[in-house]
C-alpha positions as CSV (number, residue, x, y, z in Angstrom):
1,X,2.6,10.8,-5.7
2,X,0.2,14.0,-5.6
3,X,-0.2,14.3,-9.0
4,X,-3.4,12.1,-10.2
5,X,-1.9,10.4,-13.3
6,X,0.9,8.5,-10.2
7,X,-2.6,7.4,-7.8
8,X,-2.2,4.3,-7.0
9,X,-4.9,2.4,-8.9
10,X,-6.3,-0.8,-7.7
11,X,-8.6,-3.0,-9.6
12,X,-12.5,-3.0,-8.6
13,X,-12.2,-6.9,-7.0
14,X,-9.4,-5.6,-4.5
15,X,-10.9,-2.6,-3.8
16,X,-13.8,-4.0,-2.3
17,X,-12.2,-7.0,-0.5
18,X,-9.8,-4.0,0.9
19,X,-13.0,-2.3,2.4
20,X,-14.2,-5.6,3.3
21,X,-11.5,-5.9,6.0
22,X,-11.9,-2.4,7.0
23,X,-15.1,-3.3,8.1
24,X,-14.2,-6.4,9.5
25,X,-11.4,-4.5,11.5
26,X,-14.0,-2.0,12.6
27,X,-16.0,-5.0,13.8
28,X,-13.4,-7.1,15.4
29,X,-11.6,-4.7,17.0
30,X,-13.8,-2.0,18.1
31,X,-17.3,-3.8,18.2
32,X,-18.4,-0.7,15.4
33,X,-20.5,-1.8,12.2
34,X,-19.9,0.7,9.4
35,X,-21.1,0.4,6.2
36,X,-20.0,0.3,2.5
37,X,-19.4,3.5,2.0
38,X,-17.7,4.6,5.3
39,X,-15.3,1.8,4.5
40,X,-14.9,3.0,1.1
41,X,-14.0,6.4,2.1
42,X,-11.5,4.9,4.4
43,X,-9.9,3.4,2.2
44,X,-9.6,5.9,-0.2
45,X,-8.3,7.9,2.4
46,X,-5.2,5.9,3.0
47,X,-4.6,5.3,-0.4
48,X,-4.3,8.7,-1.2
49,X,-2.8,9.7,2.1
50,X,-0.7,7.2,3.4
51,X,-0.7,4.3,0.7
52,X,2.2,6.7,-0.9
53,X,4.5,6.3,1.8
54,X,4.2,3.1,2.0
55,X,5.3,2.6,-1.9
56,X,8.3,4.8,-1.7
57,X,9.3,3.0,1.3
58,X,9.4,-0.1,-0.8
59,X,11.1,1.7,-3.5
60,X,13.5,2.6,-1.0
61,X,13.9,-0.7,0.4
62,X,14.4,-2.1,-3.3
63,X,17.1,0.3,-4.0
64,X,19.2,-0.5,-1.2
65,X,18.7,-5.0,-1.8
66,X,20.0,-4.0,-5.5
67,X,22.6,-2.2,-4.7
68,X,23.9,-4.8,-1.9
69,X,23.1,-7.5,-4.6
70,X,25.4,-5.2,-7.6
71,X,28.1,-5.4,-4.6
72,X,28.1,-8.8,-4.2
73,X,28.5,-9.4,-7.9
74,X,31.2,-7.0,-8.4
75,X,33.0,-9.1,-5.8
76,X,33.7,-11.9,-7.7
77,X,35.4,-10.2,-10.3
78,X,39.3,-11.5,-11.1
């Protein structure tokens, strides 16, 4: 997913709420206020960095359930 037409694109609403819990992650856990933007950046960070394994992960994972599923239905043929 390097190219920048296959970013993963999130909508402004869950974008925020996303940095939202960054900051609230920062807070909780290690007693650090950051602000708006730091969050931001963080976040865009793992979206462009790790967010991508994630998806093809779950691509991955999806692949394999359909193909088990395909299995089971050609199982049942007479």
């Amino acid at each position: 997913m390097s190219n920048k037409s296959n970013k993963i694109k999130l909508s402004k609403e869950k974008k925020e709420y996303m940095a939202s819990e960054i900051k609230t992650y920062f807070f909780k856990e290690r007693g650090e206020e950051i602000g708006d933007l730091a969050s931001a950046l963080i976040l865009d960070f793992v979206i462009e960095k790790l967010a991508p394994e994630f998806f093809n992960q779950g691509i991955a994972e999806a692949y394999k359930y359909m193909n088990e599923r395909l299995e089971d239905i050609f199982s049942i043929q007479k």
